[in-house]
C-alpha positions in Angstrom: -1.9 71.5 86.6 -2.0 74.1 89.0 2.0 74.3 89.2 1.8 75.4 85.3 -1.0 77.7 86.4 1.2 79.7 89.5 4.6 78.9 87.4 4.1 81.0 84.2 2.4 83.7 86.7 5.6 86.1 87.0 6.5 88.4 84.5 4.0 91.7 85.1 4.8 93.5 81.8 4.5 90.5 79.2 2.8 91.4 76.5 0.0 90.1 74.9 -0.8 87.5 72.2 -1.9 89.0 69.1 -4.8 87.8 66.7 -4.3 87.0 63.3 -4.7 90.3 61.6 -2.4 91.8 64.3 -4.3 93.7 66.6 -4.3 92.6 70.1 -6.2 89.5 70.8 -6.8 89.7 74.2 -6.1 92.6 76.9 -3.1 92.2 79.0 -4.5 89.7 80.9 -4.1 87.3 78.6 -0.4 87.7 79.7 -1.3 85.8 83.0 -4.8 84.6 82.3 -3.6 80.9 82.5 -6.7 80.1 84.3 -10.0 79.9 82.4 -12.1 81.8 84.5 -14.9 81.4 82.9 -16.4 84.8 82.6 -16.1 85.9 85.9 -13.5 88.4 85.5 -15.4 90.1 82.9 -16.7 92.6 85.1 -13.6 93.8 85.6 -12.3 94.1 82.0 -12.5 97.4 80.2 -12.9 97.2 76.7 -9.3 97.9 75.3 -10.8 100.0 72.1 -12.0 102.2 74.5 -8.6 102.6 76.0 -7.7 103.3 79.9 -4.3 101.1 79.6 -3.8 101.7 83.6 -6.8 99.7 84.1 -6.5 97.0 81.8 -2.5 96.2 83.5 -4.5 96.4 87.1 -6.9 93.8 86.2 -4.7 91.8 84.8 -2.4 91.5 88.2 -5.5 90.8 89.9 -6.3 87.8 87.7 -3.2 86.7 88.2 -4.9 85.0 91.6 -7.9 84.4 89.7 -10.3 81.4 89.9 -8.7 78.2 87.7 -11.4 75.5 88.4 -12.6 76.0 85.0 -9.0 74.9 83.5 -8.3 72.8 86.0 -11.3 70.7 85.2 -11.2 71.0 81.8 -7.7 68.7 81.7 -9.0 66.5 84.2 -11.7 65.7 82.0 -9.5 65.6 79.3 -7.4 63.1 81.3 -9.9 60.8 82.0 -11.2 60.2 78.7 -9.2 57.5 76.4 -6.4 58.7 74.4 -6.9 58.6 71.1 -5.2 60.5 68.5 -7.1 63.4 69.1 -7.6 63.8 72.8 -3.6 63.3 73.1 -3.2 66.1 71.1 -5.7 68.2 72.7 -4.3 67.8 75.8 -0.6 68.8 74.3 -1.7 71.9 72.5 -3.7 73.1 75.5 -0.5 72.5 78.1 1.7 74.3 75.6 -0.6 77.4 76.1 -1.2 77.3 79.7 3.1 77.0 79.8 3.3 80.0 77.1 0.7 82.3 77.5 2.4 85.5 79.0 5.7 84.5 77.9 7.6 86.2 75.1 10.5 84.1 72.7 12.0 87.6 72.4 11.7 89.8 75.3 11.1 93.1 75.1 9.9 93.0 71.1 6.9 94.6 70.8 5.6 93.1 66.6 6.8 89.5 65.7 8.2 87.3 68.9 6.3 89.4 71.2 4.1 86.2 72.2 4.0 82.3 70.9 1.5 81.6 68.5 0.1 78.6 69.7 -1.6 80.5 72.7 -4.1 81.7 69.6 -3.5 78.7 67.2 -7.3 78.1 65.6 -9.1 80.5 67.5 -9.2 83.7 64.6 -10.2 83.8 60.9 -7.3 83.4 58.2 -6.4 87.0 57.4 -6.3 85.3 53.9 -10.1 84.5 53.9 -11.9 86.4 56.2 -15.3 86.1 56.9 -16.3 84.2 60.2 -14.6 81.4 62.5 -16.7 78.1 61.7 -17.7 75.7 64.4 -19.2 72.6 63.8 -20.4 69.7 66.1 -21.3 65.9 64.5 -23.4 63.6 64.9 -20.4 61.6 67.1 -20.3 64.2 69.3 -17.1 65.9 67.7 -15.9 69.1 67.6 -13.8 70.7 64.6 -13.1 74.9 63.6 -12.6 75.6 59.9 -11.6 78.9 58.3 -9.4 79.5 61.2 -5.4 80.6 61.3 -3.4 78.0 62.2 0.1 78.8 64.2 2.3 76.6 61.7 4.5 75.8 65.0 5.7 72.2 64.0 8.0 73.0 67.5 5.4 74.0 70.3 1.9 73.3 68.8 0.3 69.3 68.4 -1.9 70.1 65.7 -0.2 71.8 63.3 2.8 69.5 63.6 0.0 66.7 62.8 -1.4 68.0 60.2 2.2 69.4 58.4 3.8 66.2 59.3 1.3 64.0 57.4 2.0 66.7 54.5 5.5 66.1 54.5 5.4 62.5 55.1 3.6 62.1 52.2 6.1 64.3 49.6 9.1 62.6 51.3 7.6 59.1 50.4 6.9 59.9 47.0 10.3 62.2 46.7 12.2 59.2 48.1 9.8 56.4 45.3 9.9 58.6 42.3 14.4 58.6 42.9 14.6 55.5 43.9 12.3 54.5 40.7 14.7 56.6 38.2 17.8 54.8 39.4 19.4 57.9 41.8 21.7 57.2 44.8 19.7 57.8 48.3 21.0 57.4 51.7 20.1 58.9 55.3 22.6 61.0 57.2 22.5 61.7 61.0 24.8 64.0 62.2 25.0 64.9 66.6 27.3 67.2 68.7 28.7 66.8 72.0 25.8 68.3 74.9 26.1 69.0 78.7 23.3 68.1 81.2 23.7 71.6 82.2 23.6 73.1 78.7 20.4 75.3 77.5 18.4 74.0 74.3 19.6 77.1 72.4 23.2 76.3 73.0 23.4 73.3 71.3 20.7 74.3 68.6 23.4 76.7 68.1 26.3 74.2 68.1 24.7 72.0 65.5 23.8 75.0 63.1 27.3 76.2 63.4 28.7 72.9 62.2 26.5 72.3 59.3 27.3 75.8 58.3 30.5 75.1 58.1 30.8 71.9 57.2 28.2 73.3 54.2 31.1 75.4 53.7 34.7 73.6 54.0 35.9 73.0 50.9 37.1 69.3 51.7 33.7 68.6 52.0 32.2 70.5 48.7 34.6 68.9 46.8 34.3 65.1 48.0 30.3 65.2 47.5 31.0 66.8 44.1 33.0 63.5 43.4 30.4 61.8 43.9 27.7 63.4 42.0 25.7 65.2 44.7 22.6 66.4 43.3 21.0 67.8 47.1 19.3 66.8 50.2 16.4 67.3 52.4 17.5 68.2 56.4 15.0 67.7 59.0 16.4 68.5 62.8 15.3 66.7 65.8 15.2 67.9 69.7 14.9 65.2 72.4 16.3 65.5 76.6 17.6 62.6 78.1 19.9 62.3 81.3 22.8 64.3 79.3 20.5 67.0 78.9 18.8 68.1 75.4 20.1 66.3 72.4 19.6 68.1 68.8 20.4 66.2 65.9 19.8 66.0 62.2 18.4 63.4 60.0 19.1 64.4 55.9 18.0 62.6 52.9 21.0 62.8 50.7 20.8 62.5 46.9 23.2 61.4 44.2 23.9 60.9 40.6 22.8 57.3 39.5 25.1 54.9 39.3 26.3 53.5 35.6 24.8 50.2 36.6 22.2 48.2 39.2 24.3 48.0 42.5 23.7 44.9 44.7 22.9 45.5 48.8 26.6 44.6 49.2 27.8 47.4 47.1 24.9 49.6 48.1 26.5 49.5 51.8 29.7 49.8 51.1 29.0 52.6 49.1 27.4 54.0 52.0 30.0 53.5 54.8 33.0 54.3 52.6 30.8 57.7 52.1 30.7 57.7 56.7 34.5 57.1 56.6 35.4 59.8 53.8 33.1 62.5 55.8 33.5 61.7 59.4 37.1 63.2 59.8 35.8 66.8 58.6 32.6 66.5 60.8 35.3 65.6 63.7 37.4 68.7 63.0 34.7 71.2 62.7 32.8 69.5 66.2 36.6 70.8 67.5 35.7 73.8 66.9 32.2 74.6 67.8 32.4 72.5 70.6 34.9 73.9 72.8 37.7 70.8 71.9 35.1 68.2 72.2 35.3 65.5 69.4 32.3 64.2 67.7 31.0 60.4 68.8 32.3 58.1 66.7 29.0 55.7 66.8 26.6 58.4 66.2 28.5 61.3 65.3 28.0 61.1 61.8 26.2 58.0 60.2 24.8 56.9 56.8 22.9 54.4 55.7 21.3 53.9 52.4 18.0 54.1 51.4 16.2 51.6 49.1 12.7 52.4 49.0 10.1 54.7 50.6 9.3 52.4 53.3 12.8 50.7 54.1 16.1 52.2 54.8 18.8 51.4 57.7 19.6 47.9 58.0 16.8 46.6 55.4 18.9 45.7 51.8 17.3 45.4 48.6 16.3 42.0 48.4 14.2 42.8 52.2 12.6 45.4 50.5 11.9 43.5 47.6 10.4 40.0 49.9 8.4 43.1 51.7 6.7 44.7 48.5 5.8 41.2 47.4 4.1 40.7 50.6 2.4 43.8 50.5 0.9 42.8 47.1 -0.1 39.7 48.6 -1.7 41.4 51.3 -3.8 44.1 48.5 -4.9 40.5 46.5 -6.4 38.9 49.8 -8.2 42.6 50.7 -6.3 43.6 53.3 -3.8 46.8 53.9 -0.1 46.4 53.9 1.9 47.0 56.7 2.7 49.6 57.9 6.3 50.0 58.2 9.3 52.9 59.4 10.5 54.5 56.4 12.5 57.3 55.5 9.6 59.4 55.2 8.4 58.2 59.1 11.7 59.4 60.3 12.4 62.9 58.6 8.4 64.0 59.7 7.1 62.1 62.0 9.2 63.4 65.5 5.8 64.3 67.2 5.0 60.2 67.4 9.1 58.8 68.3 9.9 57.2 70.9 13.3 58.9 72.1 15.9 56.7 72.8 17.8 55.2 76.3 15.0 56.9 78.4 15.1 59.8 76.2 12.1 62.0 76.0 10.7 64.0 73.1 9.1 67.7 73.6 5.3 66.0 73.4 6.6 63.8 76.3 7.6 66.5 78.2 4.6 68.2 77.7 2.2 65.0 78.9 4.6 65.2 82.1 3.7 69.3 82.7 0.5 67.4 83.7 1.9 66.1 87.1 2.4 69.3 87.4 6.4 69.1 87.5 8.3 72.6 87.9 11.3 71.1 86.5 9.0 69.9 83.4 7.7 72.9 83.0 10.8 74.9 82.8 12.4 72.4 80.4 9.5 73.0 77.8 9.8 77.1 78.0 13.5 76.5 77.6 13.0 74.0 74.4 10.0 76.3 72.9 12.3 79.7 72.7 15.1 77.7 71.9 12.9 76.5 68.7 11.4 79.8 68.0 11.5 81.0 64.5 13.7 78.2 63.8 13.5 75.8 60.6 12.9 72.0 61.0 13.0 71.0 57.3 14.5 72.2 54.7 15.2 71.2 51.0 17.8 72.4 48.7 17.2 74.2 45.2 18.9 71.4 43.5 16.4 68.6 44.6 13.3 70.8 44.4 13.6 71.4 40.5 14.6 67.8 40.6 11.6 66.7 42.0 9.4 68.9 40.4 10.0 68.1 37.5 9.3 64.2 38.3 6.1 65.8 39.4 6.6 65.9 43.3 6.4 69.4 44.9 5.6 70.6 48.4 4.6 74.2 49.5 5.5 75.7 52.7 4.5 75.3 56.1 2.5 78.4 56.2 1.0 77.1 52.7 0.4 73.6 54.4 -1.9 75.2 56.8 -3.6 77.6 54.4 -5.7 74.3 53.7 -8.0 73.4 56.7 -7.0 69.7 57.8 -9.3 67.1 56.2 -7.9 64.0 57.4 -9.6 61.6 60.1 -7.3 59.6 63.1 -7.5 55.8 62.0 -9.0 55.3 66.1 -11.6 57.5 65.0 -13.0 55.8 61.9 -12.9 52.2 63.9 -15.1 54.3 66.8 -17.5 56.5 64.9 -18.0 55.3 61.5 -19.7 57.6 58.9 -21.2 59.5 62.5 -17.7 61.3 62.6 -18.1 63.1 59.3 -22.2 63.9 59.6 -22.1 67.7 61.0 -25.5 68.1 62.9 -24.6 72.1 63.7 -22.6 74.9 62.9 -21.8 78.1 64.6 -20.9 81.1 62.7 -18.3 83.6 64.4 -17.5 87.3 63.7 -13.9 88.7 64.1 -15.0 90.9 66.3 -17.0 88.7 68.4 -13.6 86.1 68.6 -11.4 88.9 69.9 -13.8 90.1 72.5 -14.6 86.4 73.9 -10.5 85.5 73.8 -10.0 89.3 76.2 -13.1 87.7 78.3 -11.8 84.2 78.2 -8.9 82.5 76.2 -10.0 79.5 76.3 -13.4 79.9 75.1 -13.0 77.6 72.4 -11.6 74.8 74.0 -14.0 75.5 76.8 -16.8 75.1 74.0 -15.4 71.9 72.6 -14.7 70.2 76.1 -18.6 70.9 76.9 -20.3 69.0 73.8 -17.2 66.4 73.3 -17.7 65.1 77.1 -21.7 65.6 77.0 -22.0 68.2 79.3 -23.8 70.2 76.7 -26.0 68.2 74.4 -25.6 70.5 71.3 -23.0 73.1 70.2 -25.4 76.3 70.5 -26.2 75.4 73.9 -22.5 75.2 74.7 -22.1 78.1 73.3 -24.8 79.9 75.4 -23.6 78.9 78.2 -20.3 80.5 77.8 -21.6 84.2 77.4 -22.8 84.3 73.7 -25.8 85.4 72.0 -26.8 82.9 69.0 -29.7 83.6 66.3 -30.4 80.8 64.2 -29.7 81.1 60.3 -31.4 78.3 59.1 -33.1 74.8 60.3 -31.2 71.8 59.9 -33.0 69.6 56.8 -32.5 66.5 54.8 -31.7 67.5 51.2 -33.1 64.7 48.9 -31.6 63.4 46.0 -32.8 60.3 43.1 -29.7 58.5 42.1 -30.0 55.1 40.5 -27.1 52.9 42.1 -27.5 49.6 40.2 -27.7 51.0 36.7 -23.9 50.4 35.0 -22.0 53.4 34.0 -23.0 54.9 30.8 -26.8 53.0 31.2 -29.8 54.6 30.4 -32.1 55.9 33.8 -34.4 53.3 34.9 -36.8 54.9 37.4 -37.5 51.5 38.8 -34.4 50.9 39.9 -34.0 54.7 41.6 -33.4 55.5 45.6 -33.7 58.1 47.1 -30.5 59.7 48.7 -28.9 62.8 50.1 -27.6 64.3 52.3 -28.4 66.3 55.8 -27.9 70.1 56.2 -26.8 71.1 59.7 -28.4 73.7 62.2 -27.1 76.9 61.3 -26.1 79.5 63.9 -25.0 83.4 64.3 -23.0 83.7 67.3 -22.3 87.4 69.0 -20.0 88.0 72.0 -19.8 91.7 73.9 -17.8 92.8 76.4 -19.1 94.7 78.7 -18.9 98.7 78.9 -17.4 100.7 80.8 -20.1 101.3 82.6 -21.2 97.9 83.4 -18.1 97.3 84.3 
């Protein structure tokens, strides 16, 4: 880890990562402060309201060769613990900081691209709510912040692409049920372009983008899926590196007019590859043209394949689907869940858990290798993260939207996605912890300005706080968070909070006291927690 540490370690003037109301969120040492030093290097931070910008630069170049046991040992530990859901990614998000921090997507900006957002991702209250960063520790010993900004990176940061993922997964599967359902035409494009193992992500992001623009644009095109009663599509692109170098493709989830009557799995396909045969001439052409001469593959330049339901599509007809639902149903009347299966939803959201192809590796797999400390790693992820920046991975046309809303099946934004904090619990967790997982024994309240002066001291406070009670170095959140500079003053005592239900009684039945229990449920320790820098004169 310590090649990430010394890699990212070389631009002197990079600015800083900024909090989520826009003010700096750490001093210019957050521009090199890859290592967690703890709070040893306080001492030598001036506080950046006070000003004295020559001095704040100055001690950031001599962090620069600062201390990183702390972060060093932090994703050891990490790496020795099993990987579950969560852990995994933990240990992505926090790699994709330590790579990022210092490094800008557009250099030389000085507002929006002057940092990557996942260096700060859950660390600062929602400029939407306000109010104070919420910790809380459970009874399993784990960790979760609510009320906290979330990045919205479904490129660079593990979380958010978890918890926008399961989002989308879910609208796609009942987009794809409720057309199915009402008769409509739906099959799954992929479209590629020629790559170079020499070639930068951004160049053939930029290939790809120029080719659906224009093959959204050529006429031939327009007029063929008119023809055929295009109604619109959902696109969703895809990066993965393999040994021809980065390989960005498109999945889209095409929709058309229903057909005047039920089509058979022999018609359905041939529908689908006379629809390949029509398109992939024009696709060929315009590949000419962005790609320098090149011609588009003719096995995975342009495929389709149609969809039947929301969990089958590719090479599964009808009556598969059909023996599969029936199954599933059998599975429901004997108690147990259906099968899980690779849909169409799985494969327009759910990149952050493929398995790339032919020795292929996806982003998060690059990002497990920046582990082993690889240079060559290291530099692939920087180039594929400003490659990716302020770029779109999914996108839905007007068309389907209204569509779809009015079968009642809408989705908001990503930024609207994360607006809600994530509720949902990893299925390895539920099988370990039980009803332990969702008991919260403490919660730590933090001020915005107590966030912004422990991320200038540390920027990895949080995860710091975490790694202590999630390993059991720290038997309980406060004194975790004691231990990593902050003052805490208790709010209020944690206490069971009674209730009398009567759980036999039949709905509607009249209370029988005899038959009452007593219930309830447990409020947590409540905590103020205050973090100072120190003055310039205690500096």
């Amino acid at each position: 880890m310590s090649a990430i540490l010394n890699h990212v370690d070389t631009d002197d003037h990079a600015p800083a990562a900024h909090a989520a109301d826009g003010r700096p969120s750490a001093s210019s040492n957050s521009s090199s402060s890859l290592s967690c030093q703890g709070f040893s290097g306080a001492a030598a931070l001036v506080d950046p309201r006070r000003g004295s910008k020559g001095k704040r630069e100055d001690s950031a170049k001599s962090d620069r060769t600062g201390d990183t046991t702390l972060f060093d040992e932090l994703l050891l530990d990490l790496k020795g613990k099993p990987d579950s859901s969560r852990i995994r990614n933990r240990k992505r998000k926090l790699a994709a900081a330590a790579i990022l921090r210092g490094l800008s997507p557009v250099p030389g900006s000085t507002g929006r691209g002057r940092s990557f957002t996942v260096c700060i991702c859950g660390k600062f209250t929602r400029n939407d709510k306000g109010g104070d960063l919420i910790v809380e520790s459970t009874a399993a010993g784990k960790t979760s912040v609510r009320n906290s900004q979330f990045c919205g990176s479904v490129w660079t940061c593990a979380d958010c692409v978890t918890h926008i993922g399961i989002t989308r997964g879910t609208f796609v599967q009942k987009a794809t049920a409720a057309l199915r359902g009402a008769g409509y035409r739906v099959v799954m494009t992929t479209m590629t372009v020629p790559h170079k193992l020499w070639e930068s992500c951004g160049d053939v992001f930029d290939r790809l983008k120029a080719a659906h623009a224009r093959l959204d644009a050529n006429g031939s095109y327009r007029r063929l899926i008119a023809n055929r009663g295009y109604i619109g599509r959902i696109r969703v692109i895809e990066v993965t590196h393999g040994a021809s170098g980065w390989h960005v493709h498109s999945h889209e989830l095409m929709v058309f007019a229903a057909p005047a009557e039920d089509t058979s799995a022999k018609a359905d396909t041939a529908w689908a590859v006379d629809f390949q045969k029509s398109v992939f001439p024009i696709w060929d052409s315009i590949i000419t043209k962005v790609a320098n001469g090149q011609h588009a593959s003719e096995t995975h330049g342009f495929t389709v394949v149609p969809v039947w339901s929301d969990t089958d599509y590719v090479a599964k007809l009808p009556e598969q689907a059909e023996k599969r639902t029936a199954a599933d149903e059998a599975r429901k009347d004997a108690g147990k869940k259906p099968k899980q299966r690779w849909g169409a939803d799985a494969e327009l959201t759910k990149a952050h858990i493929k398995q790339a192809e032919k020795g292929g590796r996806t982003p998060w797999d690059i990002l497990d290798a920046c582990y082993a400390g690889e240079k060559a790693d290291i530099n692939l992820f920087i180039d594929y993260a400003k490659a990716t920046w302020n770029r779109n991975s999914f996108e839905t046309t007007k068309g389907l939207r209204e569509l779809l809303a009015a079968m009642g099946v809408e989705i908001g934004s990503d930024l609207e996605i994360i607006r809600e904090d994530p509720d949902f619990v990893f299925a390895d967790e539920r099988e370990d912890d039980g009803d332990q997982s969702i008991i919260v024994i403490e919660r730590v309240l933090v001020d915005r300005d107590s966030q912004a002066n422990a991320h200038r001291a540390a920027p990895l406070w949080l995860e710091l706080v975490r790694h202590d009670v999630e390993t059991g170095k720290a038997l309980m959140l406060a004194e975790a968070m004691r231990e990593h500079g902050f003052r805490l003053e208790m709010i209020s005592a944690g206490h069971h909070v009674p209730s009398i239900v009567d759980i036999t009684a039949p709905k509607g039945a009249d209370y029988d006291p005899d038959r009452a229990v007593i219930a309830g449920h447990w409020e947590p320790d409540v905590w103020r927690a205050t973090f100072d820098l120190p003055t310039v004169e205690e500096a």
